[in-house]
C-alpha positions as CSV (number, residue, x, y, z in Angstrom):
1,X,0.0,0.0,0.0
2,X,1.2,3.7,-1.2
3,X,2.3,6.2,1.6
4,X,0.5,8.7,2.3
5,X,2.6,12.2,1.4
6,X,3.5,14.3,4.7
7,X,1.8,17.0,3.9
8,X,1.7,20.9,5.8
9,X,0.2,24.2,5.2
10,X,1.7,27.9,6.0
11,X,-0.5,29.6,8.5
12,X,-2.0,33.4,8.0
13,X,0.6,34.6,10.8
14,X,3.7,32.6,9.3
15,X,2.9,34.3,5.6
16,X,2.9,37.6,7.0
17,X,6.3,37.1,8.1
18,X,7.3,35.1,5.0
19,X,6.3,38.0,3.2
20,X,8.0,40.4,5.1
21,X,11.4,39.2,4.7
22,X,10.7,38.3,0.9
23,X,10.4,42.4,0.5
24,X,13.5,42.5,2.5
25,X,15.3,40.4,0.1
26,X,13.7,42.2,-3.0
27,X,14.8,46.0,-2.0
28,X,18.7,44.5,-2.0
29,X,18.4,42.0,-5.0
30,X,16.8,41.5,-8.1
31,X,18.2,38.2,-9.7
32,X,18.4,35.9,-7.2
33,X,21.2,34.3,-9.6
34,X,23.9,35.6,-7.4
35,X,26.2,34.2,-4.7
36,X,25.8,37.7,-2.4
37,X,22.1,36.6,-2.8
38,X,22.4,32.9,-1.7
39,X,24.4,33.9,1.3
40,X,21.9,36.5,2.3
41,X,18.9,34.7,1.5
42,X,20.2,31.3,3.9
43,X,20.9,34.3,7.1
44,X,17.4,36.0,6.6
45,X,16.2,32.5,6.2
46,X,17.0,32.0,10.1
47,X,14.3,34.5,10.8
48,X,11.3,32.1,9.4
49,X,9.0,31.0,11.9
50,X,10.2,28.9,14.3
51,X,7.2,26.1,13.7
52,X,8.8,26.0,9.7
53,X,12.2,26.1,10.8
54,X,11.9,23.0,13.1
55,X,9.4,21.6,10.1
56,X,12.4,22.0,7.8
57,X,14.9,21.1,10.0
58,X,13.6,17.7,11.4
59,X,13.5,17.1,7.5
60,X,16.7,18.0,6.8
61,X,18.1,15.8,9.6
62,X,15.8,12.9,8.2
63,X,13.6,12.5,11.7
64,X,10.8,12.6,9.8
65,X,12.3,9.4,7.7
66,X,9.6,10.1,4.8
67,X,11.9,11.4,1.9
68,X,9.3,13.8,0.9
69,X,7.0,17.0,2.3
70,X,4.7,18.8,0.7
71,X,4.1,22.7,2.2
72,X,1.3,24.1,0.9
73,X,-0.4,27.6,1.5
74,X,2.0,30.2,-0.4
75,X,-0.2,32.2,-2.5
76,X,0.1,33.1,-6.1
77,X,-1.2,35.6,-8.5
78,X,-1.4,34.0,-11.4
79,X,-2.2,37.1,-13.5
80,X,0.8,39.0,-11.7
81,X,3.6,36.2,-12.6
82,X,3.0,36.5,-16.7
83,X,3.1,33.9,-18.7
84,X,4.5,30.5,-18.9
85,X,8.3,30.9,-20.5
86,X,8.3,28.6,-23.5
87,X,11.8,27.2,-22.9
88,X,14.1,27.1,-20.0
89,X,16.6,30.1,-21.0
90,X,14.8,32.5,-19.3
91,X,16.1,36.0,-18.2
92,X,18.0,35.5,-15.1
93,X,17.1,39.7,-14.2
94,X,14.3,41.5,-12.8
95,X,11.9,38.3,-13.3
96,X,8.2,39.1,-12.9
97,X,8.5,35.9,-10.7
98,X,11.0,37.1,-8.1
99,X,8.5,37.2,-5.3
100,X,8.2,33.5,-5.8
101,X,11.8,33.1,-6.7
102,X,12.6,34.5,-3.1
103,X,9.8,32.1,-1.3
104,X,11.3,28.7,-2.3
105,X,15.1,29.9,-1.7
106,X,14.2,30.1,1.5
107,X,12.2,27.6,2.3
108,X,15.3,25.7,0.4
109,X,18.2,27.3,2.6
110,X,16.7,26.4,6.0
111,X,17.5,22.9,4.5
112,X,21.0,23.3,3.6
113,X,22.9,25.8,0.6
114,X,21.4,25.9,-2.6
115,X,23.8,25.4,-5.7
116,X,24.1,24.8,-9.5
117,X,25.8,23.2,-12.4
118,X,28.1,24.8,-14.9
119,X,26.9,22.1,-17.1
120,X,23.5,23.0,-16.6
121,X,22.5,26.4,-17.4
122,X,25.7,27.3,-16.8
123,X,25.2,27.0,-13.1
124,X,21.7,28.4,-12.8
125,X,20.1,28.0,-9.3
126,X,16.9,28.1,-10.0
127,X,15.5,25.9,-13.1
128,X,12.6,26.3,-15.3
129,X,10.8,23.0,-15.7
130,X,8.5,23.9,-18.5
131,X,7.2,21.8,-21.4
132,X,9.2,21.6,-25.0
133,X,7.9,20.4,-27.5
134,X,11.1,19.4,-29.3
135,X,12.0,17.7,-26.2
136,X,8.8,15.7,-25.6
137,X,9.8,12.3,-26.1
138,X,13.0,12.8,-23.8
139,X,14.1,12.1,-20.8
140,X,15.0,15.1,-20.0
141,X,11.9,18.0,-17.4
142,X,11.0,19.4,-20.8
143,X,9.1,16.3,-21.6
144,X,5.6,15.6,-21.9
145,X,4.7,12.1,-24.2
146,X,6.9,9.7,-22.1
147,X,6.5,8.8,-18.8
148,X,10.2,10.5,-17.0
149,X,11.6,7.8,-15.3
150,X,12.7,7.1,-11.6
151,X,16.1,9.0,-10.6
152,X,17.7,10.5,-8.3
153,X,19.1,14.1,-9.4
154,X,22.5,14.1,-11.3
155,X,22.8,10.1,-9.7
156,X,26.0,9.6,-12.1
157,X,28.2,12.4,-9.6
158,X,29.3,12.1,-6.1
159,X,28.5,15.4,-5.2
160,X,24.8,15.3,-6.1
161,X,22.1,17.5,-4.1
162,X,21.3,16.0,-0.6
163,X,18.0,17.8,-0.9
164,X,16.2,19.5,-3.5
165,X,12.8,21.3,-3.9
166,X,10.5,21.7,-6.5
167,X,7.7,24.5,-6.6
168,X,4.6,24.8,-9.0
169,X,3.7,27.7,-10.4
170,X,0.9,26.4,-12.7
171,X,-0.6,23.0,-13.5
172,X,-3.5,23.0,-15.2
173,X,-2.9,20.1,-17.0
174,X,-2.6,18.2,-13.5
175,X,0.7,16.5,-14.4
176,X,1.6,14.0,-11.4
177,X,4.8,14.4,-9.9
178,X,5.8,10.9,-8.8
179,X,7.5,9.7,-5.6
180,X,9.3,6.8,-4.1
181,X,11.6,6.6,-1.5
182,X,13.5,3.9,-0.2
183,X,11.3,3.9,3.4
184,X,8.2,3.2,0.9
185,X,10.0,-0.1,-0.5
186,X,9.9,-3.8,0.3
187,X,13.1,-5.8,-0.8
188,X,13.8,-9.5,0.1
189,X,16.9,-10.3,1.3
190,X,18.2,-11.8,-2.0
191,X,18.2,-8.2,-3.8
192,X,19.0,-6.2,-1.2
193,X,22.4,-8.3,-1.0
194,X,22.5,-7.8,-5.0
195,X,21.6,-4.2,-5.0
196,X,24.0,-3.1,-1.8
197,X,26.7,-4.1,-4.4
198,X,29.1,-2.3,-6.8
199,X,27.6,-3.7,-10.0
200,X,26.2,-1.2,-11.4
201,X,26.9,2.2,-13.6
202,X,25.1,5.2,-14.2
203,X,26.1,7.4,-17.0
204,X,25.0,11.5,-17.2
205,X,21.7,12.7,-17.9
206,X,21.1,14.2,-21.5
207,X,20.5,17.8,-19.2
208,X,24.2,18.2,-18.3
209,X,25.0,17.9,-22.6
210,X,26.2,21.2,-24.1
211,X,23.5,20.4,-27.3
212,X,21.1,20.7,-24.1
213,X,22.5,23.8,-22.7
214,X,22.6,26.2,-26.3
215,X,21.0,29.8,-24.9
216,X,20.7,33.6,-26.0
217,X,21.7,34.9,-22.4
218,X,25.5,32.8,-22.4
219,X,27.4,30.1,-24.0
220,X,29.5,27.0,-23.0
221,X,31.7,25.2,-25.2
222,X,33.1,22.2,-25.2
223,X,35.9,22.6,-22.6
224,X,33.3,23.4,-20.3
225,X,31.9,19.5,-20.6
226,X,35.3,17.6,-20.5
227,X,34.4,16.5,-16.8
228,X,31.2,15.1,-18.2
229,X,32.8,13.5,-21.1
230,X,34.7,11.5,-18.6
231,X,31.7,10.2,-17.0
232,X,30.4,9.3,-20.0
233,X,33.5,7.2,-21.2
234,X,34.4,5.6,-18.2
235,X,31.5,5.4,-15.3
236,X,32.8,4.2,-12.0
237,X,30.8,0.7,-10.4
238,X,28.3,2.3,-7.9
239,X,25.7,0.2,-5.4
240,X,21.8,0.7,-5.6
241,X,21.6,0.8,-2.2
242,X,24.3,2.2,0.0
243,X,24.1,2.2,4.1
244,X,22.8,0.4,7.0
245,X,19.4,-1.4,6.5
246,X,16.7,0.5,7.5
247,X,18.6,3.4,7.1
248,X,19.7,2.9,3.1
249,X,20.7,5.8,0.6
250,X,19.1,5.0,-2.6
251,X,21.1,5.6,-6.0
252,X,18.8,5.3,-9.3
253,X,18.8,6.4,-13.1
254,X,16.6,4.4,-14.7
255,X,16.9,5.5,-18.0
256,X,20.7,5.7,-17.7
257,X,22.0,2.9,-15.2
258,X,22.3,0.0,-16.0
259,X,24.1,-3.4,-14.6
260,X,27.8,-4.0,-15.4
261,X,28.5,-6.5,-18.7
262,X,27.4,-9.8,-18.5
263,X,26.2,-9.6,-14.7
264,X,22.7,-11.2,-15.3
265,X,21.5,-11.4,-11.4
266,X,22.2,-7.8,-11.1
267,X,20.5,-6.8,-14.4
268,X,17.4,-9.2,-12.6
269,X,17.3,-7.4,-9.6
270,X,17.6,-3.8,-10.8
271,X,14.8,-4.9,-13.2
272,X,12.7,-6.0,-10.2
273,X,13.5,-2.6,-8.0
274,X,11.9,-0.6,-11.0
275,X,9.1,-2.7,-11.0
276,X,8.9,-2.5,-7.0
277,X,9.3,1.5,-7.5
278,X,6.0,1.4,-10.0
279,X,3.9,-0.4,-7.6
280,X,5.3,1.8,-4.9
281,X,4.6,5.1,-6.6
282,X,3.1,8.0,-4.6
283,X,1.9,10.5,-7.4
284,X,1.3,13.9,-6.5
285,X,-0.2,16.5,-8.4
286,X,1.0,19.9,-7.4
287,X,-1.2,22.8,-7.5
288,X,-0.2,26.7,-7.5
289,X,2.1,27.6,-4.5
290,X,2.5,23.9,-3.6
291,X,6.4,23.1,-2.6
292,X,7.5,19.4,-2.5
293,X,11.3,19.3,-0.7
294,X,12.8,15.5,-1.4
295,X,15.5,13.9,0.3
296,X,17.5,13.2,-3.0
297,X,19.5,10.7,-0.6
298,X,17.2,8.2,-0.2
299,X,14.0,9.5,-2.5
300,X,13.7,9.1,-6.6
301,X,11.5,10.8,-8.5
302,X,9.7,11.2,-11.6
303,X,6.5,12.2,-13.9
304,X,3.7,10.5,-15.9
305,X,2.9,11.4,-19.5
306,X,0.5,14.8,-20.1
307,X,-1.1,16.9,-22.5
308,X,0.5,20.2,-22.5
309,X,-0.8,23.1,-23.0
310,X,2.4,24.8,-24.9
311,X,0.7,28.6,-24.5
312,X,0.8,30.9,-22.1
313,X,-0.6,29.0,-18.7
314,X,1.4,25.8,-19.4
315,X,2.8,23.8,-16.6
316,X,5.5,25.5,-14.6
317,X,8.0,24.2,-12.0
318,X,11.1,25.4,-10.7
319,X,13.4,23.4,-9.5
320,X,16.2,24.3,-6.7
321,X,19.5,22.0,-5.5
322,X,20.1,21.6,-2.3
323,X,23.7,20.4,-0.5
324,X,23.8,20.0,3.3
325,X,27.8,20.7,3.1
326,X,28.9,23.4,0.5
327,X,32.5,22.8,1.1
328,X,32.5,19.1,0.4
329,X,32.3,19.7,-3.4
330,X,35.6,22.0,-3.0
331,X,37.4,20.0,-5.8
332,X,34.7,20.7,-8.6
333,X,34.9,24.1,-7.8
334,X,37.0,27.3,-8.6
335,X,36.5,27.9,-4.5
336,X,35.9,26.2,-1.8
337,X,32.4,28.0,-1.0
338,X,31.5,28.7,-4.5
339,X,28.3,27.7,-5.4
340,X,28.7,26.5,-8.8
341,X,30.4,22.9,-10.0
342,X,32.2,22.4,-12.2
């Protein structure tokens, strides 16, 4: 049987607080694409009410040991935040949305620092998941036609997010967001023994490939994916399952792992976790203002096939990454507490 989603909602008194130090945050900045920004937004975050904080913090610290919360209760005009953007290389200034922009950073930073990817928008914080139509038999958040399978975010690194949200700005198409952690799962002994094993490789997502990152505001070349490259051509053996029992990381791709040649038990038992995952699922479909945070440690994700509406109220999500150490990444960085890797 499914879990049921932990789900909260903001109180009148908290959102005039929330509001009051989103203002705050929009007389000093207006990108919120900006390290000054970050650092500011994760020490005015501190000032949230204290029933959020300790929400977001027992989450953070996994005491709540779901993988996923849903907070619910942010308002938002939907006349005052334009229109959809039709692809994801959207100005990074002075956005119409950065009242909302503000609200999910810090939500985000009472979980840990938020960060980006050079080979992803060329470190953008804060994505745009919006449907493309060239893009909508792909695995990639621009789909639509294809069910997007279960992963973890950038699974193939070892300095993936720890946490990340994802906020809805519209969703009339009532796309489901879909939701499995490992605390939802089942697994006999047999595959747990398989799955706890290095036999496995995941390779980079199409999203971190410079024909997936061509834009009007910068440009990468190919020096910048090198790092990637190497990923690609030589993938270190990784476990499915890493940690104690009961207390398990979960590391999935599905549409880019795979078992290591000629290892037929662990091509079964992968097989039979993605299977397991499926009957597991715990959709949920986000409306306006809703903010799901996941546990990208031990939760995968994904999103069943929709109509979109390709106009000006199509679905939109953003989409934040979330480390609970900002120094640990130091290598894949040009500083130790940058906020971009590499």
């Amino acid at each position: 049987m499914n879990a049921l989603v932990v789900t909260e909602s903001i109180q009148n008194d908290e959102l005039l607080i929330i509001e009051e130090l989103i203002n705050r945050l929009k007389g000093k900045f207006n990108t919120i694409e900006q390290e000054k920004f970050a650092d500011e937004c994760l020490l005015v975050g501190q000032e949230l009410p204290y029933r959020l904080r300790k929400l977001l913090n027992d989450f953070r610290n996994r005491r709540m040991n779901d993988g996923y919360l849903l907070l619910r209760g942010f308002p938002i005009d939907d006349e005052a935040i334009g229109r959809t953007p039709s692809h994801w290389d959207a100005s990074w200034i002075n956005p119409r949305i950065l009242r909302e922009e503000i609200f999910q950073c810090l939500i985000s930073s009472c979980t840990g620092d938020i960060f980006g990817w050079l080979t992803q928008e060329n470190g953008r914080y804060l994505r745009h998941i919006v449907p493309i139509e060239k893009d909508k038999n792909e695995q990639l958040g621009g789909s639509s036609n294809v069910v997007l399978l279960w992963h973890v975010e950038e699974a193939f690194h070892p300095q993936r997010a720890d946490l990340m949200s994802i906020m809805c700005y519209r969703n009339e198409e009532k796309a489901c967001t879909n939701i499995c952690a490992v605390s939802d799962l089942d697994i006999p002994d047999q595959y747990w023994e398989i799955l706890s094993q290095k036999r496995f490789f995941i390779e980079p997502d199409k999203s971190h490939m410079q024909e997936n990152n061509e834009s009007k505001h910068w440009q990468l070349n190919e020096e910048h994916f090198k790092k990637i490259h190497a990923f690609l051509e030589n993938p270190e053996p990784v476990s499915v399952l890493n940690g104690i029992r009961g207390q398990e990381n979960l590391l999935v791709d599905e549409a880019f792992m795979d078992a290591l040649p000629g290892d037929e038990e662990a091509k079964k038992a992968l097989k039979w976790l993605f299977n397991h995952m499926n009957e597991r699922n715990n959709p949920i479909m986000m409306g306006p203002g809703d903010l799901l945070l996941i546990d990208n440690r031990m939760t995968a994700h994904g999103r069943s096939p929709y109509v979109p509406n390709y106009g000006p109220k199509a679905r939109w999500l953003r989409r934040v990454n979330i480390t609970a150490d900002l120094r640990k990444s130091y290598q894949w960085k040009d500083k130790p507490y940058g906020r971009v890797i590499f």
